[in-house]
Steps between C-alpha positions, in 0.01 A plus 500: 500500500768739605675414181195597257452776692843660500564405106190714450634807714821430363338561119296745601724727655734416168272516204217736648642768766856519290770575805712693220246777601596548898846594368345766306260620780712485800901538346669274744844555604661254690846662673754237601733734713511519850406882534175363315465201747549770766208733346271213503546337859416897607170508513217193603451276172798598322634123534189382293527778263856375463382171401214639294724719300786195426219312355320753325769605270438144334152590393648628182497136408179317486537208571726563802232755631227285466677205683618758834186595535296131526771451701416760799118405411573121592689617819159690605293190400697255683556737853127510489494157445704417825290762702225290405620221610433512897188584391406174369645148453454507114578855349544362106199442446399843454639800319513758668871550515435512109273774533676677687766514216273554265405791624844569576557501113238788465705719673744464204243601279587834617864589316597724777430265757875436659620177551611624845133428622457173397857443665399676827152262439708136484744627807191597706367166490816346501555642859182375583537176428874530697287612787192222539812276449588557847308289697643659853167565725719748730336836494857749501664223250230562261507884576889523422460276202234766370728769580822297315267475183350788522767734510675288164206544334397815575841612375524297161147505403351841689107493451458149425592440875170608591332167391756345637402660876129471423492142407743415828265703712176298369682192560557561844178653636295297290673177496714487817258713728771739565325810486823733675728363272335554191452867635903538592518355109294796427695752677834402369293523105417822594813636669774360225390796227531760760827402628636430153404888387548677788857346608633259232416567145479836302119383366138650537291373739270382154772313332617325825130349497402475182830410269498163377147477452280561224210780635587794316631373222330643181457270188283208662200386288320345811603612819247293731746214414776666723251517782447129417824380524614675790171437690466101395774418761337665784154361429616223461677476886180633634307212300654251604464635870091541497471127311690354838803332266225384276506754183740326221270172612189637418595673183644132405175379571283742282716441246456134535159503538419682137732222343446113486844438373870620647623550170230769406620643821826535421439543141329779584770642746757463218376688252253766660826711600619461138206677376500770765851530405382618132225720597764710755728523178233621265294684745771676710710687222462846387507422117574906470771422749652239276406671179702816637785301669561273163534852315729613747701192438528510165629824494792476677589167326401708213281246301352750308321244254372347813322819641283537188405106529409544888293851391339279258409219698426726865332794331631745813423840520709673712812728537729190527350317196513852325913537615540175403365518143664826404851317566452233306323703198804704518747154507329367213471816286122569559496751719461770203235295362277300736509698840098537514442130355516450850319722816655797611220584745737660698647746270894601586492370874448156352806524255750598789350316760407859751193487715223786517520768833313252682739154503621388812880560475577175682274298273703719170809423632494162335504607174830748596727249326319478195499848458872484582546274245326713241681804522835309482403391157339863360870610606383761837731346719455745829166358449527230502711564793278648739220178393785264665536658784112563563458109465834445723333787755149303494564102451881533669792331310389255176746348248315683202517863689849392614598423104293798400689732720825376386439513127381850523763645741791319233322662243543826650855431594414497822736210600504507926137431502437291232785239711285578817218324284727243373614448850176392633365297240856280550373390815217339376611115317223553258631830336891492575527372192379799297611721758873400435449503120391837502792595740759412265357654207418815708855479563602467106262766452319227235181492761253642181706285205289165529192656589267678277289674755809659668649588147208656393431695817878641500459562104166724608535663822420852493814750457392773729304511801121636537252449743302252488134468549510137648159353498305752423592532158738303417469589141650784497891318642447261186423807259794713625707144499416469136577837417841485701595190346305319257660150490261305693213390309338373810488795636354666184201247435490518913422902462261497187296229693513700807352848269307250363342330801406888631348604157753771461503539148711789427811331714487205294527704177762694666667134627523363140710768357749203638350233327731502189807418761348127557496414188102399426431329208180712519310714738358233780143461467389709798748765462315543123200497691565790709655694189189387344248685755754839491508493131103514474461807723814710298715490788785729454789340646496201334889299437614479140535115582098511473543510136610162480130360647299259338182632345342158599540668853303807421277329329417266786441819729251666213279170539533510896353857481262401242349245766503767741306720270274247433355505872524849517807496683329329814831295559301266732287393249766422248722348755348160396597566123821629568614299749448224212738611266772745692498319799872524540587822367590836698198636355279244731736550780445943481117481448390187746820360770729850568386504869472846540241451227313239697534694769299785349247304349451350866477806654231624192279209633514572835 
């Protein structure tokens, strides 16, 4: 039975919940230096976020992910299976150890769930099971056993103590009759926090109770199950104690009693789990979640072909799906082409990945990197910069801010601190490796040479400072950029999609002066379609490179008039028509998406 089951958690976790994606929601870093190990034993917890961060730098592979985490899941299912076992003479013949996993699992569901609970979970009942082991019926033995096991757990697994205490003060007042020691259990529960915060431990009175378990962790899909599984152990003492030693008996009986044959029992018990096991994994995950985090994947392993597959398949609509497209137009050549084949519901903010006014900076802060990333590439390397160190400020040190940080500060020869970066990142085994690489070209001065990004960015980095407008419009660095130094066609399609995005016509005919540097074959679609719009109103500042346009163009913008004209120009009733046959042009996107012109038809309705 416990095989079945765990082969099924096993795939599950592998083929459905994808452990690639906790590396690219949480960043571990695992340290191996003793100033680290020295960092972590500082506070309650840190020696199960220790272990939680070795093993969660091997969720980049699979397989290996998938496998570490059955693994803690079987070490819940069989402590609970050895608490149940004073509790009656024949514990396998139910599941509820199984359950308990299984629900377990669900937890998981949730990609910023840390590992670290589930840890603090398995060494909770662990100690439990270390404690009913001790079958001493001396009253200050049993009290200075708690205390032993209490203060190791408290300090390696902080808040998951606390079921620990509970569970040990149930057993004794309900079980033993020892009402005053259950109480002095209590007592020592309560008084472990306070002396922790107030004369051991630099930590908040809230972290000192609450780290290590999963209440306030955004993310979960159903959080009764964490009242569940924290609450099935105590119900379970007290059970047991109202049934008078009776409880797993009778619940064998029932069971019994509703089948004619032990083999339909067990049957039954074998594979019930299982399918509880599939409805967690299918019930439990975010699917916007996953959409978002498999786009965030992708782009930093840069499968660009990949991104347009997943935005076919998930049909997401956000500001990560958005990011994520416009890269890998761009990588492919489409960008000029087939931006609005795609949603851009969310106009410029979706194409560099800023919130609105309103986004919680701490929730924003994930996306940091990405934006980091970005600007590296377009060639506006300070930045870049100051992304880095807003995701090193917010999420602390990660091996992508870390290798970030260093590429940027080399590109600006700023040598000290791009080794401080290097320095760090050599600590940990999994990125030494690149870390040392990158030291001894850094010290060739060949660091850009073998990588296009870097040679690129170097080639295209503005040649005089200005002030830049950061996030609120960032179009205005890449226009200046391109006018400074007009190398980087990224940054060029970047800034006409940016105008383009805001429905700023006269900047994009002003942008494509530069067009003839890039070397077109022809004027891109939508950057004829824009031309197209100017040309039909006389505009007087048209480029000479508008010339070269395709009449097939104009012509295409005559009929989309026409259409208008033919419903009077109510644009709502020919949205039907014209969505039909321009669907994917700039034209649409001006008329019906550009949100400032939802916006106003919103507010015309209201």
């Amino acid at each position: 039975m416990s095989f079945i089951f765990f082969s099924a958690v096993f795939l599950c976790v592998w083929l459905r919940i994808d452990p690639t994606l906790y590396s690219v929601a949480q960043e571990p870093f695992f340290q191996l230096t003793p100033s680290a190990i020295m960092e972590y034993l500082s506070y309650p917890g840190g020696i199960v976020d220790y272990l939680s961060a070795f093993f969660s730098q091997f969720f980049v592979y699979p397989l290996v992910g998938a496998f570490i985490i059955t693994f803690f899941l079987f070490l819940i299912s069989f402590f609970t299976l050895r608490l149940l076992q004073p509790l009656s003479g024949k514990p396998r013949r139910f599941a509820a150890p199984l359950f308990i996993a299984a629900l377990c699992l669900s937890f998981h569901c949730n990609y910023y769930h840390p590992l670290s609970i589930t840890i603090g979970l398995a060494a909770c009942l662990a100690a439990f099971t270390l404690f009913t082991s001790n079958k001493t019926r001396a009253a200050l033995r049993r009290f200075f056993l708690f205390m032993a096991i209490s203060c190791s757990l408290y300090y390696s697994a902080c808040g998951a103590f606390f079921l620990f205490a509970l569970l040990c003060m149930l057993l004794e007042i309900l079980k033993e009759k020892r009402f005053f020691l259950g109480l002095a259990y209590c007592v020592v529960a309560g008084m472990l926090p306070f002396i922790a915060t107030e004369f051991c431990f630099l930590i908040s009175f809230r972290d000192a109770c609450l780290h290590l378990l999963p209440f306030g962790i955004i993310g979960y899909q159903h959080t009764s199950i964490i009242f569940a599984v924290y609450f099935f152990f105590p119900a379970l003492l007290i059970a047991q104690a109202f049934s008078k030693g009776r409880f797993m008996a009778r619940v064998s009986a029932f069971l019994l009693s509703r089948f004619r044959h032990q083999g339909v029992t067990r049957a039954v018990s074998a594979f019930f789990p299982v399918i509880v096991v599939f409805l967690v994994a299918f019930t439990s995950i975010n699917p916007t979640d996953g959409a978002s985090l498999r786009f965030c994947k992708f782009v930093k392993k840069g499968a660009w072909v990949a991104i347009l597959q997943e935005n076919q398949k998930s049909r997401l609509d956000n500001r990560v799906s958005n990011f994520a497209v416009a890269q890998a137009l761009y990588h492919t050549g489409l960008l000029s082409t087939d931006l609005f084949a795609f949603p851009q519901n969310y106009g410029e903010r979706g194409l560099f990945l800023f919130g609105d006014q309103s986004a919680d900076y701490r929730d924003d802060a994930f996306f940091f990197l990405y934006r980091s990333e970005l600007f590296l590439e377009l060639g506006l390397v300070n930045e870049s910069e100051q992304w880095g160190y807003e995701a090193l400020s917010v999420e602390g040190e990660t091996p992508w801010a870390l290798k970030l940080l260093a590429q940027v500060h080399a590109l600006k020869g700023e040598y000290p601190a791009a080794l401080a970066c290097l320095s760090v990142l050599e600590t940990s085994p999994f990125h030494r490796q690149w870390a040392e690489r990158f030291r001894g070209r850094l010290a060739n001065c060949t660091f850009a040479d073998s990588n296009e990004t870097l040679r690129m960015a170097r080639r295209s980095m503005p040649t005089t400072d200005f002030i830049r407008k950061s996030c609120a419009q960032p179009c205005l660095d890449l226009e200046e950029s391109v006018r400074q130094n007009p190398t980087n066609r990224m940054t060029f399609e970047y800034c006409m999609a940016s105008y383009m995005l805001l429905g700023n016509l006269p900047k994009i005919m002003s942008i494509t002066e530069t067009l003839t540097r890039f070397e077109y074959p022809a004027i891109p679609r939508l950057y004829a379609e824009a031309m197209a719009m100017l040309v039909s109103v006389n505009y007087s500042a048209l480029p000479a490179i508008s010339n070269r346009m395709d009449q097939e163009t104009m012509a295409d913008y005559i009929s989309f008039n026409l259409i208008l004209k033919k419903y009077n120009g109510d644009f709502n009733a020919a949205q039907k028509e014209i969505l039909d046959k321009y669907w994917n042009t700039f034209w649409y996107y001006c008329f019906y998406t550009l949100p400032t012109v939802v916006k106003s038809s919103t507010k015309k309705q209201r």
